[in-house]
C-alpha positions as CSV (number, residue, x, y, z in Angstrom):
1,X,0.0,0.0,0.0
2,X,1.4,3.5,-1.0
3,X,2.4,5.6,2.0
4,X,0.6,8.5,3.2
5,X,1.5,11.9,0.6
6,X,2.7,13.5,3.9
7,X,5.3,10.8,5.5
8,X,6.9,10.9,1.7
9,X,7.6,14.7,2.6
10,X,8.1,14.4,6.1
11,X,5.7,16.7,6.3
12,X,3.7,17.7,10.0
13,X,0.1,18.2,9.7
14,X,-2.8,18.9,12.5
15,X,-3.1,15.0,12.6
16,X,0.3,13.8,11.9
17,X,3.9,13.7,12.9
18,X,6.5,11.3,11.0
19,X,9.2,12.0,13.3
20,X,12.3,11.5,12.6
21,X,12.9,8.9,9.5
22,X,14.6,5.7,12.0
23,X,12.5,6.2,14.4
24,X,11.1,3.0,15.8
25,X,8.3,3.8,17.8
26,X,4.5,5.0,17.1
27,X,1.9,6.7,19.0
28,X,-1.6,6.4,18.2
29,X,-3.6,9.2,20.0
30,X,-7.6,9.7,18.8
31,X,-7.7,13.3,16.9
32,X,-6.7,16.7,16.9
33,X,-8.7,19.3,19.3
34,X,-8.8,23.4,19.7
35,X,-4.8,23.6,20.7
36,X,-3.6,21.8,17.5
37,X,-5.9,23.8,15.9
38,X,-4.4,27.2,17.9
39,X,-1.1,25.6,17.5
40,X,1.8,27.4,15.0
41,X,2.5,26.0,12.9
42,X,-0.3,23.2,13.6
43,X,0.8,20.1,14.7
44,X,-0.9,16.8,16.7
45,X,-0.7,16.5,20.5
46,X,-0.1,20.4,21.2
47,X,-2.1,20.4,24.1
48,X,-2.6,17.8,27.5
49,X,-2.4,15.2,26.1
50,X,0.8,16.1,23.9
51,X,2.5,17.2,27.5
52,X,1.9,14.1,28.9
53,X,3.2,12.3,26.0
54,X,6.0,14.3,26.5
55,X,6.2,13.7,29.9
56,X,5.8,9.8,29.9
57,X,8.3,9.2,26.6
58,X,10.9,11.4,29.1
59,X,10.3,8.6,32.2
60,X,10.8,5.7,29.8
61,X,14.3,7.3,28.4
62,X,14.9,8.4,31.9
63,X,15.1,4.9,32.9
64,X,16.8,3.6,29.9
65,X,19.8,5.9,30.1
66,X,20.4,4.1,33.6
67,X,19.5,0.6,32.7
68,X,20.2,0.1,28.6
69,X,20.0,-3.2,28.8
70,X,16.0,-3.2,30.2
71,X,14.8,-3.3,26.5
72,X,17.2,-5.0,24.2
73,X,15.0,-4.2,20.7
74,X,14.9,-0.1,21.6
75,X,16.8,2.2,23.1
76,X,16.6,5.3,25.2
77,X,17.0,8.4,22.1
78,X,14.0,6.2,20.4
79,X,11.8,8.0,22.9
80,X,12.8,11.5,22.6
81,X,9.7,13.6,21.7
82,X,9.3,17.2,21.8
83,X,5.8,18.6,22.1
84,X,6.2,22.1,21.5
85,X,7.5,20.8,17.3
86,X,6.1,17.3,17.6
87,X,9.6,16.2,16.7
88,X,11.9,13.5,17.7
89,X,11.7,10.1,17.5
90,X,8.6,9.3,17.4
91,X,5.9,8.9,14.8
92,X,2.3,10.7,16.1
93,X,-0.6,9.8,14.6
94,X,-4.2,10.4,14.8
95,X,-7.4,8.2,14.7
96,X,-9.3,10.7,13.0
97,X,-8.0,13.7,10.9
98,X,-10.2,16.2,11.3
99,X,-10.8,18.9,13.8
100,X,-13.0,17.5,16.7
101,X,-14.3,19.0,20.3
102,X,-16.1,21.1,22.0
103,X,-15.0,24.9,20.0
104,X,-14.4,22.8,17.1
105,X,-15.7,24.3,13.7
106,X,-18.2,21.2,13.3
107,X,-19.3,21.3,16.7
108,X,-19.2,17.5,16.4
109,X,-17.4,15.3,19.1
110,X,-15.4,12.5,17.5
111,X,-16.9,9.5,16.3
112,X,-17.0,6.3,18.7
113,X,-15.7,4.0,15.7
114,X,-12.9,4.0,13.2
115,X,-14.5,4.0,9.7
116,X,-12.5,2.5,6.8
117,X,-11.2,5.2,5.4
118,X,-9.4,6.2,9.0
119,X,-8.0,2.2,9.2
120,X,-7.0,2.9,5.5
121,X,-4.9,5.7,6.2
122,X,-3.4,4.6,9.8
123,X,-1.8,1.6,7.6
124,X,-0.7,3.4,4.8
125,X,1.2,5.7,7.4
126,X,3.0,2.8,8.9
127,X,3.4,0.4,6.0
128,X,6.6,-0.4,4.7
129,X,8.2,1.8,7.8
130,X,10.7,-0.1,9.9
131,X,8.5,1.3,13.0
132,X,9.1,-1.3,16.4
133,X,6.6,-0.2,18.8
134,X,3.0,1.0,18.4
135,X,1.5,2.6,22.2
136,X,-1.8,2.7,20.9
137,X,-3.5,5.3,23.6
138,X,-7.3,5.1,24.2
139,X,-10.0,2.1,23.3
140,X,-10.7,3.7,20.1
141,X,-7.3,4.0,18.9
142,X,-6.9,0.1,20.4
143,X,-9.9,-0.6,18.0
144,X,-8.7,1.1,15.0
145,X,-5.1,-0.6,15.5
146,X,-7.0,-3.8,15.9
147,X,-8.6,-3.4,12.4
148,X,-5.6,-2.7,10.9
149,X,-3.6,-5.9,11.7
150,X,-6.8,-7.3,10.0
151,X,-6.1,-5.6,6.8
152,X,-2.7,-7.5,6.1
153,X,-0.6,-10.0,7.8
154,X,2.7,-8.0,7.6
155,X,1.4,-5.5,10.3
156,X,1.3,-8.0,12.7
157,X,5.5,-8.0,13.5
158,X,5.2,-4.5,15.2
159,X,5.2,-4.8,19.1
160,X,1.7,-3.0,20.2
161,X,0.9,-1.8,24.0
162,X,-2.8,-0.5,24.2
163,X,-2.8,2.0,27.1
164,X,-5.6,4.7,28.5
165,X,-6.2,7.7,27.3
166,X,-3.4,10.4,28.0
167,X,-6.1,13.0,28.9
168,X,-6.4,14.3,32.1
169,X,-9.9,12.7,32.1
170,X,-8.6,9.2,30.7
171,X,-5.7,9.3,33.2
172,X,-7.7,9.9,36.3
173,X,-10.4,7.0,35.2
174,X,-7.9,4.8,34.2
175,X,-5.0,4.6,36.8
176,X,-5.9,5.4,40.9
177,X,-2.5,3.7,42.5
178,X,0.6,4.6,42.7
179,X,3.9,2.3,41.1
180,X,3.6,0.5,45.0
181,X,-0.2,-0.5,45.1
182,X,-1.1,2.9,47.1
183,X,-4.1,4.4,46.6
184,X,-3.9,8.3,44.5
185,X,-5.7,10.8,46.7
186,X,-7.5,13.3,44.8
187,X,-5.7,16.6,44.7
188,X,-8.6,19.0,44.1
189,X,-7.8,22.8,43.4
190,X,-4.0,22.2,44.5
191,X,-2.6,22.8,41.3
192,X,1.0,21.1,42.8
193,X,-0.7,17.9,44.0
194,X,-2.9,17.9,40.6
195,X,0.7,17.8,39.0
196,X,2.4,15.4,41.7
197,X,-0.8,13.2,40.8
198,X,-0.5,13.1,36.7
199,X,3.4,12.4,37.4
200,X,2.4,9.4,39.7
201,X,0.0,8.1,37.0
202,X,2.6,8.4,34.1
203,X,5.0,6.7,36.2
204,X,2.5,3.5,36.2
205,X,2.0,4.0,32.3
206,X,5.8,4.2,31.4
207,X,6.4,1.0,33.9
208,X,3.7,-0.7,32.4
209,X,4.8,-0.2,28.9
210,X,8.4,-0.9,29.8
211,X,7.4,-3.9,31.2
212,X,5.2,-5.3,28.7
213,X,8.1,-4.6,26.1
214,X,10.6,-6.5,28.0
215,X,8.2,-9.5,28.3
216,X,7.7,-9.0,31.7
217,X,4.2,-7.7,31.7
218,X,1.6,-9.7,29.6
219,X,-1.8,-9.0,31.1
220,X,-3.8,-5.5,29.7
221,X,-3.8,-2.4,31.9
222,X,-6.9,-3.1,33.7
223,X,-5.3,-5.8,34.9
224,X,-1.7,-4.6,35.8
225,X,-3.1,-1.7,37.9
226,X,-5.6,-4.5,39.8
227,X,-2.3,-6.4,40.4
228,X,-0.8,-3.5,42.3
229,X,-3.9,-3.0,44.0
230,X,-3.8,-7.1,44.7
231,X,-7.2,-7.1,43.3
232,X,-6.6,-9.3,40.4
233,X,-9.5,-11.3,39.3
234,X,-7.6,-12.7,35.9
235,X,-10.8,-15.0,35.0
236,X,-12.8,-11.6,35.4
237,X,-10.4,-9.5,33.6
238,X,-12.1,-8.5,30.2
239,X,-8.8,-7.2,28.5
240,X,-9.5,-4.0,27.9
241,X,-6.8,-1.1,28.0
């Protein structure tokens, strides 16, 4: 399949970042909202959710650079991302292209399913790339990465890690515990435990991806975070990210 017009020119659009041309790792968010729209020059992940990404790629390095050998397959420079440019080494891409959310043009909110066209151009972004690691981030972006694999067998040799939503709203469902079980107490309008809070949840995330890419972690999300809770129910767990 012919790759997206815009990886060909290593273009960055409102939707899509090619990163730098060896990197090895892909991030799958759900679409562009008012602050890549506000952004200049536009560019995905320019708001929350681009910080966090930011944030949580610079955890994952952090720990690399003292422990190279934790992932043998990448190493710590793969995860450089920058969110102010949407450079580095990382390949950003977006569910859906167009502008979605609440000040959006449309007014519309984004759709709850992948249509073909979106699973059409996701692929043709990452086919024939020499991409690693795919973090897809969200159910929907889980879903459209599932459809993809379906579209040709060849997609299948990437390594994939379907996480929450990087959203203050997706983190806050998702992850309630700390990296040692404990529980994450609410910080309210304390804007330095709000921050303390979203760094304890992307410490989870980064071990949990870390983990599941060294082969030490092979249950979904739901599951990890029950296990440092020691809630497990693993014939309960429904697999979802």
């Amino acid at each position: 399949m012919e790759c997206d017009p815009a990886d060909k020119l290593g273009l960055i659009t409102i939707d899509y970042a090619p990163g730098a041309n060896e990197n090895a790792i892909v991030a799958i968010l759900l679409c562009p909202g008012s602050s890549e729209y506000k952004a200049n020059p536009q560019h995905p992940a320019a708001g929350i959710t681009g910080s966090h990404l930011q944030t949580l790629m610079q955890k994952i390095k952090d720990r690399l650079k003292k422990d190279p050998q934790e992932l043998k397959c990448l190493k710590a420079d793969d995860f450089t991302y920058n969110k102010e440019t949407a450079q580095g080494g990382i390949m950003v891409a977006n569910v859906f292209e167009n502008w979605y959310g609440k000040e959006s043009p449309n007014g519309r909110m984004p759709p709850k399913q992948p249509s073909c066209e979106d699973v059409k151009r996701l692929r043709g972004r990452i086919a024939g790339t020499k991409k690693k690691l795919i973090l897809c981030f969200g159910a929907v972006a889980a879903e459209c990465w599932d459809m993809v694999i379906k579209c040709g067998s060849e997609m299948r040799d990437f390594f994939v890690v379907k996480c929450c939503h990087l959203g203050n709203k997706g983190l806050n469902n998702c992850i309630n515990v700390d990296e040692n079980g404990e529980v994450i107490v609410t910080g309210g309008h304390n804007r330095n435990k709000q921050k303390e809070n979203v760094s304890k949840r992307l410490a989870v995330l980064a071990n949990y991806i870390l983990g599941c890419v060294a082969g030490a972690v092979d249950v979904p999300l739901a599951c990890y975070l029950n296990k440092l809770k020691q809630e497990c129910k693993c014939c309960s767990c429904k697999g979802e990210p």
